[in-house]
C-alpha positions as CSV (number, residue, x, y, z in Angstrom):
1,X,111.9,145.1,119.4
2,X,109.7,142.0,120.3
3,X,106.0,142.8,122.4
4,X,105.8,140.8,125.5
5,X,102.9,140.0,127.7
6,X,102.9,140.6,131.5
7,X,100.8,139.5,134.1
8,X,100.1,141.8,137.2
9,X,100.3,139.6,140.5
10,X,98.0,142.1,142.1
11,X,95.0,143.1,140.4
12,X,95.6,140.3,137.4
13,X,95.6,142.4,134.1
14,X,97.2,140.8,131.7
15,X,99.4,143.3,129.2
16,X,101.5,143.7,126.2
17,X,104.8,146.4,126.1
18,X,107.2,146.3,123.7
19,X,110.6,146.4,125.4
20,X,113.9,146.0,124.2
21,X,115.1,141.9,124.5
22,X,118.4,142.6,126.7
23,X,115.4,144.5,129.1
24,X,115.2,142.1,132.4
25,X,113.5,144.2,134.6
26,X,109.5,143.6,135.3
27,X,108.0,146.4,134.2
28,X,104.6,148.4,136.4
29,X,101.3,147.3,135.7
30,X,99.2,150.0,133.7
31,X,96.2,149.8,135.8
32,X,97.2,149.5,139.5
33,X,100.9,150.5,139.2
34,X,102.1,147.8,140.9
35,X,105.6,146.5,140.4
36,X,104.9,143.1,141.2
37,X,104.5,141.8,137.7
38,X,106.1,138.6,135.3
39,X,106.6,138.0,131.9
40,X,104.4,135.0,130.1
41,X,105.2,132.7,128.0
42,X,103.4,134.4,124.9
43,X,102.2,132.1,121.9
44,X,104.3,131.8,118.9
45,X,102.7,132.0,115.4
46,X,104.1,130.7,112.3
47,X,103.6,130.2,108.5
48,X,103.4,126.5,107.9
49,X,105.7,124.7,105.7
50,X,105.3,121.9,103.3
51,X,102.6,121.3,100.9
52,X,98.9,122.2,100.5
53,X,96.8,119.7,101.5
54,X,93.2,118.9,99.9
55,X,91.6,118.7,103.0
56,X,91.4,118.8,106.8
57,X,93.7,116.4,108.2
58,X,94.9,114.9,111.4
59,X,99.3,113.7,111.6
60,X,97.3,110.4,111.6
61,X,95.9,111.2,108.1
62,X,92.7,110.6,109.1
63,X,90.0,113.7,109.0
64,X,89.4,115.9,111.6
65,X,85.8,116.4,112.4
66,X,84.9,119.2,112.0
67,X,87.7,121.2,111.2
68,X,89.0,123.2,107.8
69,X,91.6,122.7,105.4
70,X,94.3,125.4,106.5
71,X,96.9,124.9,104.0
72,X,99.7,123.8,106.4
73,X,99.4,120.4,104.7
74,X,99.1,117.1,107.6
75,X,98.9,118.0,111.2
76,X,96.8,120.6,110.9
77,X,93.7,120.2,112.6
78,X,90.9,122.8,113.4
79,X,90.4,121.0,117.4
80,X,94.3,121.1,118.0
81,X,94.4,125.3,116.9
């Protein structure tokens, strides 16, 4: 089952629940109990694809200052993370 984040409209805690994906319902906020609650839009991660690249780079292929070689090959870039 996947973990989603909530928002509570009242006191603004945000929280995580796991709940089954066919659950539409908004579920009560931990720390007031209020119903009035949404899901976010959580942030996906992923495992980058393609080859290794030798250093930090920008999709222009020009370096990123100040960034770090993360493996993900071009497009990676330390300021876009």
């Amino acid at each position: 089952m996947p973990i989603y984040e909530y928002e509570c409209k009242k006191c603004g805690i945000v929280f995580e629940e796991i709940v089954s994906s066919c659950t539409s319902k908004t579920l009560p906020c931990p720390q007031c109990k209020s119903t009035e609650t949404r899901k976010l839009i959580s942030r996906v991660g992923g495992i980058g694809v393609g080859k290794m690249s030798s250093g930090p780079a920008c999709s222009s292929g020009a370096a990123c200052p100040g960034s770090h070689a993360c493996g993900a090959g071009a497009g990676c870039c330390g300021a876009a993370m």
